[in-house]
C-alpha positions as CSV (number, residue, x, y, z in Angstrom):
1,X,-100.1,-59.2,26.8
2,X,-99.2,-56.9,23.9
3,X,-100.2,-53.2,23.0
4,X,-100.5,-52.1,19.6
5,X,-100.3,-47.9,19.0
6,X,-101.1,-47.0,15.8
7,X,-100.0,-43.6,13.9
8,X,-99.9,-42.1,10.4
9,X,-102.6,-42.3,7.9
10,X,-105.0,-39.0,6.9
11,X,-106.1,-37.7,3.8
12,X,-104.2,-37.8,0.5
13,X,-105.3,-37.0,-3.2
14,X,-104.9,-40.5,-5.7
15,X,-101.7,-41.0,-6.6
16,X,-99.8,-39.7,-3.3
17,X,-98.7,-42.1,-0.1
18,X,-98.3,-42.1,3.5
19,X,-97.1,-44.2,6.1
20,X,-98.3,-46.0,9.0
21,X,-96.7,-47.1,12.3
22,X,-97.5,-49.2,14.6
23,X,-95.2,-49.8,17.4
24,X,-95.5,-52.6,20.4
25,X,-95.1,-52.8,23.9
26,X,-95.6,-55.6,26.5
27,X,-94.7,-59.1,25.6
28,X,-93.1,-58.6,22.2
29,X,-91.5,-61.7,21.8
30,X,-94.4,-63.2,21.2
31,X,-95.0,-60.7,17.9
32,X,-93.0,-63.2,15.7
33,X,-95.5,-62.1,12.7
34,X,-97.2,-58.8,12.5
35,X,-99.5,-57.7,9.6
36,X,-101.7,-54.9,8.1
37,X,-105.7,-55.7,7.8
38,X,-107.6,-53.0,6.4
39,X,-111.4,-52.4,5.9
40,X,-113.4,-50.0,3.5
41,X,-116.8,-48.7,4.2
42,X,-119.3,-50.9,4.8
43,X,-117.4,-54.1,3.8
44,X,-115.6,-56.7,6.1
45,X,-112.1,-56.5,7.1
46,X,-109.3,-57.5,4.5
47,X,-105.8,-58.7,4.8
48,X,-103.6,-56.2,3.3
49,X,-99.8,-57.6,3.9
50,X,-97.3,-59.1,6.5
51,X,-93.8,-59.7,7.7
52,X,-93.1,-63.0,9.4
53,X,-89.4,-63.8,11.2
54,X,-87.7,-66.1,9.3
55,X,-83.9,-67.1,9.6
56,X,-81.3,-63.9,9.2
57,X,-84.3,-62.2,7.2
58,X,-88.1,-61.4,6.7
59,X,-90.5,-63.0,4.6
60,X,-92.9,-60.3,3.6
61,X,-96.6,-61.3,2.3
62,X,-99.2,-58.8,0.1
63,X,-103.0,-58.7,-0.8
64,X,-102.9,-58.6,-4.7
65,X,-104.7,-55.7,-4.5
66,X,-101.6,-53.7,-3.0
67,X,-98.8,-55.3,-4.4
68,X,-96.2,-53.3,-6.0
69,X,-97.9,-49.9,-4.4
70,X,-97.4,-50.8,-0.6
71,X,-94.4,-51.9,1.7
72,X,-94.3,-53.4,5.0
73,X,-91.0,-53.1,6.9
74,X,-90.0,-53.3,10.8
75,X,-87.0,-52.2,12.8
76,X,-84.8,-54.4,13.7
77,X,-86.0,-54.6,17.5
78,X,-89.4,-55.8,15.7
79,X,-91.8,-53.8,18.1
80,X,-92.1,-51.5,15.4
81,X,-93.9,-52.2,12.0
82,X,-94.4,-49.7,9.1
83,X,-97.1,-49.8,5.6
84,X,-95.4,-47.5,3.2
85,X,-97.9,-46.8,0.6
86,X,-97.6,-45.9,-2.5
87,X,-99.6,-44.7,-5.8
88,X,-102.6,-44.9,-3.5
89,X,-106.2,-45.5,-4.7
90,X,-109.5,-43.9,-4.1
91,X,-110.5,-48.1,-3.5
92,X,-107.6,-47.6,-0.8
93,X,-109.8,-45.5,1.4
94,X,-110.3,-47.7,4.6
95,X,-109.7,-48.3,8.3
96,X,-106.0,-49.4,8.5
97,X,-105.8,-52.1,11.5
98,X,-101.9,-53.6,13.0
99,X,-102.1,-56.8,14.2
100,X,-99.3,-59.5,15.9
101,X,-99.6,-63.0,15.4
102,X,-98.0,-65.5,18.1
103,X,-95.7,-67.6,16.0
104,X,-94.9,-68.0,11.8
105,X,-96.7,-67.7,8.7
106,X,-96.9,-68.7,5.2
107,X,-99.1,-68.3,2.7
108,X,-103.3,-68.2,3.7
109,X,-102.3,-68.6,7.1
110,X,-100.6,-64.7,6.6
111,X,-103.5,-63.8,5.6
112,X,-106.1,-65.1,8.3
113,X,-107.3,-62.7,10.5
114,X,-108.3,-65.1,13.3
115,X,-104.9,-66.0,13.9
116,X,-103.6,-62.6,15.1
117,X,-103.8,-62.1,18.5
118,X,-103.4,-58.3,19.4
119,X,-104.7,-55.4,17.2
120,X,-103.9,-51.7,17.3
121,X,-106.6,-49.2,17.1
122,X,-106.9,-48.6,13.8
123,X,-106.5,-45.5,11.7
124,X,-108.0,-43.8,8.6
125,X,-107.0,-43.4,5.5
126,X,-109.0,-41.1,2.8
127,X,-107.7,-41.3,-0.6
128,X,-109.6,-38.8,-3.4
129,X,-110.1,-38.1,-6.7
């Protein structure tokens, strides 16, 4: 079983960032991929980037939407993810969700929320005008 403890997020005016955490604890080794879902009001939730373990690196994945504005990162343990965002939005403004996925990813499978398998508890992020 894996925990997923989310921090960061708040409110910040268009064109600031912030930075969310999201550390692990239980079975991490499991947490070979971890990603960022997001979801705005009243809409569904939306893949927003991930970081799978590849050979002496990470391959990093982004939602068009955010790319070039957000980051992800981890430490080199890998219990602990980060989303360094950037130039944010007012169309940013959402629920921010962590999640671990057992095993790789590439391409739509990155960005498939039914194949996570652990969540944190989400945080908000306001962005205004």
């Amino acid at each position: 079983q894996v925990q997923l403890v989310q921090s960061g997020g708040g409110l910040v005016q268009a064109g600031g960032s912030l930075r969310l955490s999201c550390a692990a604890s239980g079975r991490t080794s499991s947490t070979i991929t971890r990603g960022w879902f997001r979801q705005p009001p009243g809409k569904e939730r939306e893949f927003v980037a991930a970081i799978t373990r590849t050979a002496g690196s990470d391959g990093k994945y982004y939602a068009d939407s955010v790319k070039g504005r957000f980051t992800i990162s981890r430490e080199n343990s890998g219990n602990t993810v980060y989303l360094q965002m950037n130039d944010l939005k007012p169309e940013d403004t959402a629920v921010y969700y962590c999640a671990a996925m057992v095993g790789y990813c590439s391409g739509p499978g990155c960005r498939d929320r039914r194949l996570y398998n652990s969540w944190g508890q989400g945080t908000q992020v306001t962005v205004s005008s």
